[in-house]
Structures are given as structure tokens and as C-alpha cells.
MDTraj code that builds the backbone (N, CA, C; nanometers):
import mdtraj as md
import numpy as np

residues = "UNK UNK UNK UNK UNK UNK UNK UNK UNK UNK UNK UNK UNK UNK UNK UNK UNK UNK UNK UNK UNK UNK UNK UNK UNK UNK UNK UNK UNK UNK UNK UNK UNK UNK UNK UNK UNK UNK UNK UNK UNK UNK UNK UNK UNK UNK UNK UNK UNK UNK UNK UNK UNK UNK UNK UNK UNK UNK UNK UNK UNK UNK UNK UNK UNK UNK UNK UNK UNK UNK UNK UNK UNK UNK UNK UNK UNK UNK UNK UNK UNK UNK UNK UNK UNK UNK UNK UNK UNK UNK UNK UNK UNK UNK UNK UNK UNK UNK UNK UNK UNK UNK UNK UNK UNK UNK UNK UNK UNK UNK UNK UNK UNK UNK UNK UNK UNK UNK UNK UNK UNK UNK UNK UNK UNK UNK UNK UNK UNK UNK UNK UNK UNK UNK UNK UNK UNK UNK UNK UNK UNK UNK UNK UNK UNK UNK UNK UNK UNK UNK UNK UNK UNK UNK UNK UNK UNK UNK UNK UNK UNK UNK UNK UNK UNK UNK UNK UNK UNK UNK UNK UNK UNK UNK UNK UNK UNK UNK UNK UNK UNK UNK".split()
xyz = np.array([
    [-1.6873, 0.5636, 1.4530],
    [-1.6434, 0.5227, 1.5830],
    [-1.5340, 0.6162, 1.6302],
    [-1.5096, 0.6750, 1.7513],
    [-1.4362, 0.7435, 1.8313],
    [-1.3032, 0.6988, 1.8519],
    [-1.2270, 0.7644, 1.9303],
    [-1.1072, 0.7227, 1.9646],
    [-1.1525, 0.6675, 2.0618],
    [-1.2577, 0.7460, 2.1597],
    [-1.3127, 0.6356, 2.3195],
    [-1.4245, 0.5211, 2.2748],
    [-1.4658, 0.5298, 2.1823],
    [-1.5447, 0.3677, 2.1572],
    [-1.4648, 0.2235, 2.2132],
    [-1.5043, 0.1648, 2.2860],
    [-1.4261, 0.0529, 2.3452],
    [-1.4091, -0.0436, 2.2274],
    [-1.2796, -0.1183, 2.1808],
    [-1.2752, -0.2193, 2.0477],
    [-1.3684, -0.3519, 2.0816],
    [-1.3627, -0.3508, 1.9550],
    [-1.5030, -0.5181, 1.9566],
    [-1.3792, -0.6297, 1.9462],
    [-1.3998, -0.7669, 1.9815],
    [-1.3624, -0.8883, 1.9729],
    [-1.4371, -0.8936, 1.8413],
    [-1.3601, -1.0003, 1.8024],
    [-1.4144, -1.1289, 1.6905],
    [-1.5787, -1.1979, 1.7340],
    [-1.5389, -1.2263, 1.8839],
    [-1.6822, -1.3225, 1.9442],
    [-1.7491, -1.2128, 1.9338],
    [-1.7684, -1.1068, 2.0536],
    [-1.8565, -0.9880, 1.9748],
    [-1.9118, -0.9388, 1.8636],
    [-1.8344, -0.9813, 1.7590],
    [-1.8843, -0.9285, 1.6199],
    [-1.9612, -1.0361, 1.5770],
    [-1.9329, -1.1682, 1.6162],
    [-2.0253, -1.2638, 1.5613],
    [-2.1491, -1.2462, 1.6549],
    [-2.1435, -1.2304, 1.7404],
    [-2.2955, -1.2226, 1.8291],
    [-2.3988, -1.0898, 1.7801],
    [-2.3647, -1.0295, 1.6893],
    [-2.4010, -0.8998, 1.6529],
    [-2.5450, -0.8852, 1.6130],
    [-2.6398, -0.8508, 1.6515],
    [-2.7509, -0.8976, 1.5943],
    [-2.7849, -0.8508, 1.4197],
    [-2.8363, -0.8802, 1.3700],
    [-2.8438, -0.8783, 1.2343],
    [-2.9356, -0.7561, 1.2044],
    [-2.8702, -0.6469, 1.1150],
    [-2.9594, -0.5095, 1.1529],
    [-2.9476, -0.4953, 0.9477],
    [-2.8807, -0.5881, 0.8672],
    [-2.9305, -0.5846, 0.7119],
    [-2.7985, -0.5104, 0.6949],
    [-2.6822, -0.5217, 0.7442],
    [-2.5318, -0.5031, 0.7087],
    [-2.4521, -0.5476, 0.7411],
    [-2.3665, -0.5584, 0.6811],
    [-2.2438, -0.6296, 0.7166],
    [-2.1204, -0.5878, 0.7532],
    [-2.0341, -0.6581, 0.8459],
    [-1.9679, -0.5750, 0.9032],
    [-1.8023, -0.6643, 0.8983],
    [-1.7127, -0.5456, 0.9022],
    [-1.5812, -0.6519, 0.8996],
    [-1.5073, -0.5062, 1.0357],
    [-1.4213, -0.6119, 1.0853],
    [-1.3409, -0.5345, 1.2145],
    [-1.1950, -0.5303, 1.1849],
    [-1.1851, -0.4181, 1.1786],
    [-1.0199, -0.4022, 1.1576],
    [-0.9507, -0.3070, 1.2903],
    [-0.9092, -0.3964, 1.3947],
    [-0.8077, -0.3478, 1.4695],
    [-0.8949, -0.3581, 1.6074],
    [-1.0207, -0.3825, 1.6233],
    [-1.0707, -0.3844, 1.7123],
    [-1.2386, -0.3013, 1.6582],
    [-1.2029, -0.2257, 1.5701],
    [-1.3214, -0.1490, 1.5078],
    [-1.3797, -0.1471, 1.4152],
    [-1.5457, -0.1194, 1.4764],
    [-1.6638, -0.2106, 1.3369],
    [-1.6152, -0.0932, 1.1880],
    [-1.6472, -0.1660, 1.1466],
    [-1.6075, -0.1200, 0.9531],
    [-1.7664, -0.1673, 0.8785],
    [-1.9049, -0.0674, 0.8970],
    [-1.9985, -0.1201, 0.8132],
    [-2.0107, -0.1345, 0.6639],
    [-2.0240, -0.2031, 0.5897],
    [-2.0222, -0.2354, 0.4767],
    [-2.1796, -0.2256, 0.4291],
    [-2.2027, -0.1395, 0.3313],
    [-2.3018, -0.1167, 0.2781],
    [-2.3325, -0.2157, 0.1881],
    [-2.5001, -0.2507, 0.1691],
    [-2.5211, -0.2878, 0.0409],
    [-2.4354, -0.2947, -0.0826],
    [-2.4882, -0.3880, -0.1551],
    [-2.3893, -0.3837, -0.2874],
    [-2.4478, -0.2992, -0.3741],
    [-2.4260, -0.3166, -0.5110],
    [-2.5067, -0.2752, -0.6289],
    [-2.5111, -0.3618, -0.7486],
    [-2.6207, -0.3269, -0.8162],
    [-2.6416, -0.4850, -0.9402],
    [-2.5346, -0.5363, -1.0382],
    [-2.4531, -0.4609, -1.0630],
    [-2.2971, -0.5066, -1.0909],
    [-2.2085, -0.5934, -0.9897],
    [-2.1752, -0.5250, -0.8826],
    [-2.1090, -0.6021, -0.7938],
    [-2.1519, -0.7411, -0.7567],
    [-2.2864, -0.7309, -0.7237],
    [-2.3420, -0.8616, -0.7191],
    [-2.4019, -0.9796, -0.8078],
    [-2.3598, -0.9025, -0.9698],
    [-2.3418, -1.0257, -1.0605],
    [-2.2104, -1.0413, -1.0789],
    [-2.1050, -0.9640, -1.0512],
    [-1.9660, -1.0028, -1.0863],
    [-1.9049, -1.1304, -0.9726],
    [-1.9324, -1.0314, -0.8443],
    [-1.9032, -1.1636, -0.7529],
    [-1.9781, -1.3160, -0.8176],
    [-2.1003, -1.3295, -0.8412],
    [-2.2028, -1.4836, -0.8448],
    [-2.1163, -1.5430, -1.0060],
    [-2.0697, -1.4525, -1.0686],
    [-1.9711, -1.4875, -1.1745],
    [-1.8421, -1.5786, -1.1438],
    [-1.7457, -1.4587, -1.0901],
    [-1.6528, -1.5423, -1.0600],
    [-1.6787, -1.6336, -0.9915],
    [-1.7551, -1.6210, -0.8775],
    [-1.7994, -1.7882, -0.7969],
    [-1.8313, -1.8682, -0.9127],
    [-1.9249, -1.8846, -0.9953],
    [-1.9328, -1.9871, -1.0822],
    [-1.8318, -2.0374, -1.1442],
    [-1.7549, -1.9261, -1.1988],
    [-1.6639, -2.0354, -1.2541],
    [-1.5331, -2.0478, -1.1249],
    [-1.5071, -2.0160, -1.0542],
    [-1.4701, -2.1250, -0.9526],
    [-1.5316, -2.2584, -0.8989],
    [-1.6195, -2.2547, -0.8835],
    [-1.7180, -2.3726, -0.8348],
    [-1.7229, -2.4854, -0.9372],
    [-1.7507, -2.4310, -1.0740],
    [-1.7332, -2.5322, -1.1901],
    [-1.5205, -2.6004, -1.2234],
    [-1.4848, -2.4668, -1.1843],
    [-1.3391, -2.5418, -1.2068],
    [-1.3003, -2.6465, -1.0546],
    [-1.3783, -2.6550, -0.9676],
    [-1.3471, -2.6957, -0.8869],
    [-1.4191, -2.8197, -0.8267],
    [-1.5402, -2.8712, -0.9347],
    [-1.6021, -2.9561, -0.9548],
    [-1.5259, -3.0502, -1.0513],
    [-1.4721, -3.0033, -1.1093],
    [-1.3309, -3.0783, -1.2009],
    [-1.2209, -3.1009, -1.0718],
    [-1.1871, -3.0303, -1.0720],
    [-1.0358, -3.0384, -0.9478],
    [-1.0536, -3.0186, -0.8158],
    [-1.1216, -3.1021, -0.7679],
    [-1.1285, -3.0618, -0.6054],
    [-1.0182, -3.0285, -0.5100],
    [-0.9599, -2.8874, -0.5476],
    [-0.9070, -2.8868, -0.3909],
    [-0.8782, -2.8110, -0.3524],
    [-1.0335, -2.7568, -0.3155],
    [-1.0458, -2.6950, -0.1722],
    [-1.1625, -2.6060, -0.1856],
    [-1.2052, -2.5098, -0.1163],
    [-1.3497, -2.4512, -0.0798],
    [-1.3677, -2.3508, -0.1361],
    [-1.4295, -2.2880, -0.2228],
    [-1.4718, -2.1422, -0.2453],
    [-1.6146, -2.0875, -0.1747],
    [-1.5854, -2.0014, -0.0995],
    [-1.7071, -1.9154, -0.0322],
    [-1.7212, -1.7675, -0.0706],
    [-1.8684, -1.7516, -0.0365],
    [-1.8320, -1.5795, -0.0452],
    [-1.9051, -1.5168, 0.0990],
    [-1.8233, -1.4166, 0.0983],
    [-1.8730, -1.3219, 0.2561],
    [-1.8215, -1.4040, 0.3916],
    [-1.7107, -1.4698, 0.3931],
    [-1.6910, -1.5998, 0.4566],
    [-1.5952, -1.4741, 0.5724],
    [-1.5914, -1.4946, 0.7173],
    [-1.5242, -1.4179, 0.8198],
    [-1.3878, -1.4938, 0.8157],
    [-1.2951, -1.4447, 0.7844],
    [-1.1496, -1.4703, 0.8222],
    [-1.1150, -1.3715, 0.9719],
    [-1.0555, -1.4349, 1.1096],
    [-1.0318, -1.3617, 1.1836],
    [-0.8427, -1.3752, 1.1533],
    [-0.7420, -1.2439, 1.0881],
    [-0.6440, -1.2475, 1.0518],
    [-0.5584, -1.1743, 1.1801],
    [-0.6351, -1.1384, 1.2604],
    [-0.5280, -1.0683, 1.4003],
    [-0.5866, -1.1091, 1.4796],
    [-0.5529, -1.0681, 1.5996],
    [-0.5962, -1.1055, 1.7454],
    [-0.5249, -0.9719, 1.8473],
    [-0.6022, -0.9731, 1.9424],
    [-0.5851, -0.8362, 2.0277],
    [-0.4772, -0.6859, 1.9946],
    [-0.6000, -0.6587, 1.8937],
    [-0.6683, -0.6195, 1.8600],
    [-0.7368, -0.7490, 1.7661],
    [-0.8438, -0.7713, 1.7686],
    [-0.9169, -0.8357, 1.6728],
    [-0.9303, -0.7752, 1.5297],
    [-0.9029, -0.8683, 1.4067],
    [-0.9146, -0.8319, 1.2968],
    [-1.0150, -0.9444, 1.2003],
    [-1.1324, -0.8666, 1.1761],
    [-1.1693, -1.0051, 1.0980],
    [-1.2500, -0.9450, 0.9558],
    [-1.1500, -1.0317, 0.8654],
    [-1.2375, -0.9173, 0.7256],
    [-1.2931, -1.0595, 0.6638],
    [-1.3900, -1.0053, 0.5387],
    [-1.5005, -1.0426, 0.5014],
    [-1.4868, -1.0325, 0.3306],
    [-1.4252, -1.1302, 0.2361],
    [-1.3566, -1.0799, 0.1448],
    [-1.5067, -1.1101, 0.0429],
    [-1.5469, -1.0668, -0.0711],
    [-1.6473, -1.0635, -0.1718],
    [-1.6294, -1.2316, -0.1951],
    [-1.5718, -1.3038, -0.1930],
    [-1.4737, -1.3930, -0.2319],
    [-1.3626, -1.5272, -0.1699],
    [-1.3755, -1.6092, -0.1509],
    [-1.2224, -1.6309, -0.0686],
    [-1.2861, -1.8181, -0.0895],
    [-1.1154, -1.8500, -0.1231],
    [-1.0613, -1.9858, -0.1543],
    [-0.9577, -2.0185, 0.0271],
    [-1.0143, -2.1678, -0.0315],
    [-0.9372, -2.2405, 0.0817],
    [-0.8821, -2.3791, 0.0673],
    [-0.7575, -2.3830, 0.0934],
    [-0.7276, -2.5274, -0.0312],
    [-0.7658, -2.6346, 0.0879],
    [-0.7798, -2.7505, 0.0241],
    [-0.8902, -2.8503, 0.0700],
    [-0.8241, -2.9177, 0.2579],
    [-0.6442, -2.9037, 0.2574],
    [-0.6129, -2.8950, 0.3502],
    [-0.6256, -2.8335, 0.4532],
    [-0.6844, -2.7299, 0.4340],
    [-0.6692, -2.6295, 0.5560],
    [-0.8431, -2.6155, 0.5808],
    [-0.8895, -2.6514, 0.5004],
    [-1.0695, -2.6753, 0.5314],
    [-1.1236, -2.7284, 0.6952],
    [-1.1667, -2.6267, 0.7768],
    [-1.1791, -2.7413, 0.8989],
    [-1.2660, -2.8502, 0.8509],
    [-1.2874, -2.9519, 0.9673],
    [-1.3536, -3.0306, 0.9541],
    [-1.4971, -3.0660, 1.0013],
    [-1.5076, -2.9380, 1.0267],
    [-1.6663, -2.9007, 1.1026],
    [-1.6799, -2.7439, 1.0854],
    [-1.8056, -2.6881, 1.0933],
    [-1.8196, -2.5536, 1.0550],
    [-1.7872, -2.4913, 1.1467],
    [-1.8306, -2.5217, 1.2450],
    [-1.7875, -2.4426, 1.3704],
    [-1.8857, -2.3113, 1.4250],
    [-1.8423, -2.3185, 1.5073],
    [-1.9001, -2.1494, 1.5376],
    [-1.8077, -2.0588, 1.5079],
    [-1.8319, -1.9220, 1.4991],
    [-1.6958, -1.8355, 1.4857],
    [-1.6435, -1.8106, 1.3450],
    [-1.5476, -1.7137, 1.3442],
    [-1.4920, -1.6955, 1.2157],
    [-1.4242, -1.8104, 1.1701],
    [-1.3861, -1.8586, 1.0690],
    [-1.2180, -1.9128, 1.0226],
    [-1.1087, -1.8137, 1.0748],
    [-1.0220, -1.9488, 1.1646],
    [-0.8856, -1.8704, 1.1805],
    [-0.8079, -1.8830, 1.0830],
    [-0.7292, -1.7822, 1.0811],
    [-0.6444, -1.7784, 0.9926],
    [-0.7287, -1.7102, 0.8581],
    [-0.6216, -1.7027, 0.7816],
    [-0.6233, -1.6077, 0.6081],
    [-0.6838, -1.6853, 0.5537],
    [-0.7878, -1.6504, 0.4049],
    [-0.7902, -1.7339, 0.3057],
    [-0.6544, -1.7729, 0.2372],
    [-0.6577, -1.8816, 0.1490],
    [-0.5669, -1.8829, 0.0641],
    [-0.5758, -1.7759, -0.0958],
    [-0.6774, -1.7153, -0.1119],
    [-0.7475, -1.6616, -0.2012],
    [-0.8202, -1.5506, -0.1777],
    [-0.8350, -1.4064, -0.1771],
    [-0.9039, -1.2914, -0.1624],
    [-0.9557, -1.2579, -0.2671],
    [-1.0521, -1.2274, -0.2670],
    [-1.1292, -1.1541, -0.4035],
    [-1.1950, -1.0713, -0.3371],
    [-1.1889, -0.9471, -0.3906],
    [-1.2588, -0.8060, -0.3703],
    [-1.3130, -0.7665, -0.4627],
    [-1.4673, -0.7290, -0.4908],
    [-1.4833, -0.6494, -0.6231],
    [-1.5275, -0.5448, -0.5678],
    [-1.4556, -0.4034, -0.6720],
    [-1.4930, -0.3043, -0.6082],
    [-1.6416, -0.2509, -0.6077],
    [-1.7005, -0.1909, -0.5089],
    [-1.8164, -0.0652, -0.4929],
    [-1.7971, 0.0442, -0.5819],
    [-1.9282, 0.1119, -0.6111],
    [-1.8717, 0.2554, -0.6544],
    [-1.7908, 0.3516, -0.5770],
    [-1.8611, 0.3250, -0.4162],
    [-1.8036, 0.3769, -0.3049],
    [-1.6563, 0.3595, -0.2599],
    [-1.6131, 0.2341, -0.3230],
    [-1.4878, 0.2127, -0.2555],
    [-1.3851, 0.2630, -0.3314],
    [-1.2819, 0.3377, -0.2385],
    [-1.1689, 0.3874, -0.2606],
    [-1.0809, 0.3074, -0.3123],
    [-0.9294, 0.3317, -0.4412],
    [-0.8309, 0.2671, -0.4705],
    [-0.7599, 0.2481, -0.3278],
    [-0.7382, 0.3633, -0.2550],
    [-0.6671, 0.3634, -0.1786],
    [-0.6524, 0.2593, -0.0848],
    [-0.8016, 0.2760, -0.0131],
    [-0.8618, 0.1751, 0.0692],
    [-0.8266, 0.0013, -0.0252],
    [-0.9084, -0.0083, -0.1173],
    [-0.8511, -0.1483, -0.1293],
    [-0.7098, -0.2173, -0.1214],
    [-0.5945, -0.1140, -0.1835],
    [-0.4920, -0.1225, -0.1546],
    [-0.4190, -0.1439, -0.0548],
    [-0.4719, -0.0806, 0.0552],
    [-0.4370, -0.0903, 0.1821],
    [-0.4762, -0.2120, 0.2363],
    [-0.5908, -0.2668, 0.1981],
    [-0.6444, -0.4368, 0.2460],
    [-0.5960, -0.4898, 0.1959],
    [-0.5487, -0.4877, 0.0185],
    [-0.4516, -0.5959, -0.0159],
    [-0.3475, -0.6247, 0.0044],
    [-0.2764, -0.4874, 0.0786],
    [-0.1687, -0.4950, 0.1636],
    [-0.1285, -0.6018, 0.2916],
    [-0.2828, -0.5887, 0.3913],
    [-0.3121, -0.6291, 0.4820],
    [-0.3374, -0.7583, 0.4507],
    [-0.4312, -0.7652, 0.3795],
    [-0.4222, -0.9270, 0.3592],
    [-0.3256, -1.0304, 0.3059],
    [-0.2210, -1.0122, 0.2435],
    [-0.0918, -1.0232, 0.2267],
    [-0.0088, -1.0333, 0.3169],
    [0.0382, -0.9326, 0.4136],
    [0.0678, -0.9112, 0.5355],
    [0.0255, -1.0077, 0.6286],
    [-0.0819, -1.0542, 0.6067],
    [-0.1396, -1.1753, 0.7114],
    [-0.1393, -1.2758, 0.6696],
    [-0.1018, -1.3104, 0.5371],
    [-0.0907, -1.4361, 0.5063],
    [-0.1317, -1.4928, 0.3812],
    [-0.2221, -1.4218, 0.3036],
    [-0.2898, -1.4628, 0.1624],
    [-0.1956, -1.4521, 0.0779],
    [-0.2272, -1.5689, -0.0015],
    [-0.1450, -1.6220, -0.0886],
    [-0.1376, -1.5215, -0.2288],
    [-0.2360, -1.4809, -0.2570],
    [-0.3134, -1.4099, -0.3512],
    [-0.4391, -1.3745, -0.3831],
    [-0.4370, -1.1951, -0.3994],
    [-0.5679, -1.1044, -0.3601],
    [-0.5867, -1.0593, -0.5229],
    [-0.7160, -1.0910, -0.5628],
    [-0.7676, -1.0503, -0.6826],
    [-0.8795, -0.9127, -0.6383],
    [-0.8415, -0.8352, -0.6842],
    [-0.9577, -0.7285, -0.7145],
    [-0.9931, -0.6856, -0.8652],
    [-1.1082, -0.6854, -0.8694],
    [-1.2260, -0.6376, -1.0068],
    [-1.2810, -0.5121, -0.9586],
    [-1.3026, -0.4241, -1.0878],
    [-1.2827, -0.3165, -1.0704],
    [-1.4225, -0.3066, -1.2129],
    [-1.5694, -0.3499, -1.1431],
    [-1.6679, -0.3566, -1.2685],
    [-1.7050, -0.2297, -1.3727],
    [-1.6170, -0.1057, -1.2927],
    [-1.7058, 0.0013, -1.3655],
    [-1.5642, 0.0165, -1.5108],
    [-1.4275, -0.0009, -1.4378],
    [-1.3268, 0.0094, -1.5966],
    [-1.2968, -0.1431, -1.6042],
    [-1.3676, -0.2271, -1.5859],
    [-1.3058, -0.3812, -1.6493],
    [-1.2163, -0.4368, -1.6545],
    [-1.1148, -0.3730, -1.5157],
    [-0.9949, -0.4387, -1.5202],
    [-0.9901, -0.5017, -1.4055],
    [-0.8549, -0.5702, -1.3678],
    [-0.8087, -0.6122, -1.2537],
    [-0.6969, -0.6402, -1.2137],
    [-0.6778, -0.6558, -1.1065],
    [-0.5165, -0.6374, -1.0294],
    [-0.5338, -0.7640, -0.9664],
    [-0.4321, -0.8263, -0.9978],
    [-0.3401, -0.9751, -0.8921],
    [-0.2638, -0.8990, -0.8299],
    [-0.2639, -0.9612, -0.6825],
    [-0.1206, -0.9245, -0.5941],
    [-0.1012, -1.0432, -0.4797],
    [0.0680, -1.0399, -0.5400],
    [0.0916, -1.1647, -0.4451],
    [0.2016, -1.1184, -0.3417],
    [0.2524, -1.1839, -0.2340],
    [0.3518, -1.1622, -0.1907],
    [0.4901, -1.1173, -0.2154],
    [0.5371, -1.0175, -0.2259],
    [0.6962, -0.9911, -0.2713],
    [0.6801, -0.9819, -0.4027],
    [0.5948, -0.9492, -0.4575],
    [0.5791, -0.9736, -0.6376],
    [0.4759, -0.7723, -0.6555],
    [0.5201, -0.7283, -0.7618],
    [0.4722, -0.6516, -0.8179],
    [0.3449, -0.6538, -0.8227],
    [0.2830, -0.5931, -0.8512],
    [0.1298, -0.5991, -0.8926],
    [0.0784, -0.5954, -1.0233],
    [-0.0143, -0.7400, -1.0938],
    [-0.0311, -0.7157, -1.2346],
    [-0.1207, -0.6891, -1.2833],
    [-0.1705, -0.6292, -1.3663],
    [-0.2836, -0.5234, -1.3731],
    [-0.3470, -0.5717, -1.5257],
    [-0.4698, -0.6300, -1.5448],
    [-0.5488, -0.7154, -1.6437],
    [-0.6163, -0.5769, -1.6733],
    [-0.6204, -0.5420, -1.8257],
    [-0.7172, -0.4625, -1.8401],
    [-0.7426, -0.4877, -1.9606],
    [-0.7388, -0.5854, -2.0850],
    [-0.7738, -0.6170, -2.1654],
    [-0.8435, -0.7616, -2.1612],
    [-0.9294, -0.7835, -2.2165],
    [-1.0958, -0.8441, -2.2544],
    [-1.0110, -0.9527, -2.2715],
    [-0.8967, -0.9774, -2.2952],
    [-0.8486, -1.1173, -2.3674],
    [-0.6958, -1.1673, -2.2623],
    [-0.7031, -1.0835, -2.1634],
    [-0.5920, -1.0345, -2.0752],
    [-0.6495, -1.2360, -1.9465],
    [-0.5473, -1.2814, -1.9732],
    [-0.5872, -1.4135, -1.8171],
    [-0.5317, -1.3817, -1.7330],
    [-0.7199, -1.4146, -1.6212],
    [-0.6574, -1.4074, -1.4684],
    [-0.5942, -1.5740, -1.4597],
    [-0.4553, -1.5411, -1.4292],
    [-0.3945, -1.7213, -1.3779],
    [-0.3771, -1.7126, -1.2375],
    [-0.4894, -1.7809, -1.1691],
    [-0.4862, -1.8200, -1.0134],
    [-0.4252, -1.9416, -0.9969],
    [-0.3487, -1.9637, -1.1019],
    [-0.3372, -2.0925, -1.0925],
    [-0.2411, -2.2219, -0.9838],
    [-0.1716, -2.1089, -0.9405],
    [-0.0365, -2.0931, -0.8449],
    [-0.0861, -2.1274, -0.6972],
    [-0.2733, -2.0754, -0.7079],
    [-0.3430, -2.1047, -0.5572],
    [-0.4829, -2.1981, -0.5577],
    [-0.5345, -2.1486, -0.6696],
    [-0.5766, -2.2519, -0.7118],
    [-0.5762, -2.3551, -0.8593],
    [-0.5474, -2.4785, -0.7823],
    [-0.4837, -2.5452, -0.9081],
    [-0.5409, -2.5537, -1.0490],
    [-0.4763, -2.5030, -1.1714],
    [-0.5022, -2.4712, -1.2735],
    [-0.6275, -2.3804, -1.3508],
    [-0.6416, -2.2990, -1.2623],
    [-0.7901, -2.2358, -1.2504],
    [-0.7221, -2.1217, -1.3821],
    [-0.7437, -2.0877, -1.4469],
    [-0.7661, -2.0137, -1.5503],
    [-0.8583, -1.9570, -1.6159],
    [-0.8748, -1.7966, -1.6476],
    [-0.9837, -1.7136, -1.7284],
    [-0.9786, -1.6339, -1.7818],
    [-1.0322, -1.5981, -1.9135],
    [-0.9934, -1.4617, -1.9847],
    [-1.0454, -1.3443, -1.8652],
    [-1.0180, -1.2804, -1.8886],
    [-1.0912, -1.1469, -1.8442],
    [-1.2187, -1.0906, -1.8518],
    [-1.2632, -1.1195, -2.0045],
    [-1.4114, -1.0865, -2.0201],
    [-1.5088, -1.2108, -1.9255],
    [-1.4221, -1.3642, -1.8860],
    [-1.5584, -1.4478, -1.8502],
    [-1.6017, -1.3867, -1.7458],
    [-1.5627, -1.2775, -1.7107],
    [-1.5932, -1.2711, -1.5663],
    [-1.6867, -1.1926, -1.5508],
    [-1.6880, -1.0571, -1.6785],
    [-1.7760, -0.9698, -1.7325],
    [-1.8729, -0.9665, -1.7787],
    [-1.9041, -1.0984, -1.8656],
    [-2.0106, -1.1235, -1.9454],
    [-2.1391, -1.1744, -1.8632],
])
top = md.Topology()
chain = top.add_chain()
for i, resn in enumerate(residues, 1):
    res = top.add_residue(resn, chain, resSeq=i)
    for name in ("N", "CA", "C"):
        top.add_atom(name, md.element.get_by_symbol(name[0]), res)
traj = md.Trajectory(xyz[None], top)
């Protein structure tokens, strides 16, 4: 996209017709998101499971994946996390049309081969910046992963026996590192 490409809205991006990609808008401008690959898309259906199962124990609140958060407004910003928790309060009460306003409480990113450190960094920045409580990224090809929370360092899991503790966002959710791998 150009510097003269006119920026998209949020409503615009949802009216988008469906062309087999997906798309997230940052600042007003489309961001296509390619296909996944057979890693990425068993790691994500992973961690969803065991969210979904810890949360069949403890209900509270929603786990989705590919779910539209719109986190700015004019410029429109609406990203699309691999991932994303919502504690049971802030759940609307109808689906709605449209993105979810507002942040997840929960980001999960797993990386592409394609995707840059840089680039994710910069979203976990952003998503932070807008409001998430805490952004997990997996990283399937070296087996590690990074928590990042607000005003807090960044902690970096890279051993098989290393726990992700979400536990701070979602209540008592706990996992080694490898469940997520296996």
C-alpha cells in the first residue's frame, strides 16, 4: 500500500469480501496475513486446548482464535491475535456485528517462518500500549517463548520444563513448556 492509498476503517475491513486471507489494519492500513504452516497451526489448536480444558474447570472468561480486536480509532487499528482471552466480565453479551472493542485481556502470537522478531516485538509493544494485560509469543521452530507484560521486563521460556504462568490473566492457568509442543 502507498503513501496515497486512502486508509480503511474497521467497518470497511469487516465488509471485505473473503478472497482466502486474512487481514489485520494497523493505522488505517490493510496488513495481509498469509496462510499458516503445519506447525503453526498445530501449536495454535494446542494451546487453545489446553486453555479451553483449563477453562472448563474455571470459567472465567472466553478463549478465541483469529478473533478482531479494534485497539485504535481514526486511524483504525484492528489486529487479529493467533490467540486471545477475555475474562468473563468484559465478554459482550451478544456477538454482534463488528470487531470487539477494545484489547484482549490475553494475546497469543505464534510465530510464521516469515515473521520477523522485530515485527512481533513491535505488536507486543502495541498491544500493551493499548491495553493487554499479557502477550505470549511461541516461537515453533526454537521452542521457546516470551511473556510480556506491562512495565515488566520480558521473560523468555526456553527450556522443555520452563512454565508458562498466565496465571495473573488467566486464573490459575499453568503449563510446562513442552505441553504446548508435544
Amino acid at each position: 500500500m502507498s503513501e496515497n492509498t486512502p486508509l480503511v476503517t474497521a467497518e470497511e475491513l469487516a465488509r471485505l469480501p473473503d478472497d482466502g486471507y486474512r487481514y489485520e489494519l494497523v493505522e488505517g492500513r490493510l496488513v495481509r496475513m498469509s496462510p499458516v504452516n503445519f506447525d503453526h497451526g498445530r501449536i495454535v489448536m494446542q494451546i487453545g486446548f489446553l486453555l479451553s480444558s483449563h477453562l472448563k474447570q474455571h470459567p472465567v472468561g472466553v478463549v478465541g482464535a483469529e478473533i478482531g480486536f479494534k485497539l485504535a480509532a481514526n486511524p483504525d487499528t484492528v489486529r487479529g491475535p493467533d490467540i486471545a482471552f477475555v475474562r468473563s466480565e468484559r465478554v459482550p453479551s451478544t456477538g454482534g456485528r463488528g470487531f470487539f472493542k477494545g484489547p484482549p485481556d490475553l494475546a497469543i502470537e505464534v510465530m510464521s517462518p516469515d515473521d520477523r522478531a522485530s515485527e512481533l516485538n513491535a505488536k507486543t509493544d502495541e498491544y500493551l500500549a493499548r491495553g493487554v494485560l499479557l502477550v505470549l509469543v511461541v516461537d515453533p521452530h526454537s521452542q521457546m517463548a516470551t511473556i510480556s507484560r506491562p512495565g515488566a521486563d520480558r521473560v523468555i521460556l526456553e527450556s522443555e520444563t520452563d512454565v508458562i504462568d498466565l496465571s495473573d490473566v488467566v486464573s490459575g492457568f499453568r503449563c510446562q513448556l513442552r505441553e504446548i509442543f508435544s
